[in-house]
C-alpha positions in Angstrom: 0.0 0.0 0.0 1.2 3.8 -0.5 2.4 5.7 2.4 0.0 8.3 3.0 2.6 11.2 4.1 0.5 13.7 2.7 -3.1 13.8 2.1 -5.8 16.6 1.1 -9.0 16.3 1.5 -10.3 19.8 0.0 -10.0 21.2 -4.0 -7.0 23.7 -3.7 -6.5 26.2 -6.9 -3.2 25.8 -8.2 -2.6 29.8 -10.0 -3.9 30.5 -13.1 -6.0 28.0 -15.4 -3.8 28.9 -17.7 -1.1 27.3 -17.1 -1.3 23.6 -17.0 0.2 21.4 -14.5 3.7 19.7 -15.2 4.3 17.5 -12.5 4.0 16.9 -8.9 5.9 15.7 -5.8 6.1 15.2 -2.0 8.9 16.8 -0.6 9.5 17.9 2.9 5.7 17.2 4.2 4.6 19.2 1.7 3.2 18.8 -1.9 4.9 20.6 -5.0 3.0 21.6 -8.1 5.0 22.5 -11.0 3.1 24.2 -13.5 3.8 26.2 -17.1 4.5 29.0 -15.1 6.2 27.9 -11.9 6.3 25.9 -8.8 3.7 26.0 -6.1 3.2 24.5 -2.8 0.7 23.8 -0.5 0.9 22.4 3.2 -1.3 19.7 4.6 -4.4 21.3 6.5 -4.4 24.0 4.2 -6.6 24.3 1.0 -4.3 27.3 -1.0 -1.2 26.8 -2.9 1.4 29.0 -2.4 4.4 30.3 -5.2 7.2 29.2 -4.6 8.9 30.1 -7.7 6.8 31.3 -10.5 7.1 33.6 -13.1 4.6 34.3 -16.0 7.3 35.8 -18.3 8.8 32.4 -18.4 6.0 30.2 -18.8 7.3 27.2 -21.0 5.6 23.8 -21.7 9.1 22.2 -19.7 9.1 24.3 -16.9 9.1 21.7 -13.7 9.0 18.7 -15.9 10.4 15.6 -14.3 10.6 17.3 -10.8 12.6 15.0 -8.9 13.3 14.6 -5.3 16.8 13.4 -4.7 19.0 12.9 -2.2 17.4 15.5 0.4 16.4 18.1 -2.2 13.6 18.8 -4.8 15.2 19.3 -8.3 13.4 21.6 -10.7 13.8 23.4 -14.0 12.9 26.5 -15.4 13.5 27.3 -19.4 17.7 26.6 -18.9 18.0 26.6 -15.0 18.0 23.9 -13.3 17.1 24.5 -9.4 17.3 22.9 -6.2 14.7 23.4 -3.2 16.2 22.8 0.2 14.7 20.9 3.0 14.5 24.9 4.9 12.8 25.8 1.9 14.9 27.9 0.4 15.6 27.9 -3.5 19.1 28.0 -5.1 20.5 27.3 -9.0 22.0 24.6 -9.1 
């Protein structure tokens, strides 16, 4: 069976319609929603997402596709960047 870190139990807008979900992850007891346009967050008992990086400039069809988490951190890209999100929650290039 999965391991049910994070559950919601409410609909939760992600930004904009417009931009269309890329991927999604669990990372840090908290889910990650990468979209067109950037990556979000939202924490358990809550029913908003929150940027966490976003920018509507940027918006491109690969942004936060194939979000990873690895070894402690949540991997990311935006257009060339590549991006790591730290466990404080803190975001660096990588």
């Amino acid at each position: 069976s999965a391991d049910p870190t994070v559950a919601f139990s409410a609909l939760v807008k992600v930004g904009s319609s417009v931009h269309p979900i890329t991927s999604i992850a669990e990372f840090n007891n908290r889910l990650y929603i990468g979209k067109t346009n950037g990556l979000y967050y939202v924490e358990p008992g809550t029913d908003f997402a929150y940027p966490a990086l976003t920018s509507n400039e940027e918006a491109n069809a690969n942004n936060c596709a194939g979000m990873k988490v690895w070894k402690g951190f949540l991997y990311f890209r935006m257009l060339t960047s590549l991006y790591r999100l730290h466990p404080s929650h803190t975001v660096s290039e990588v």
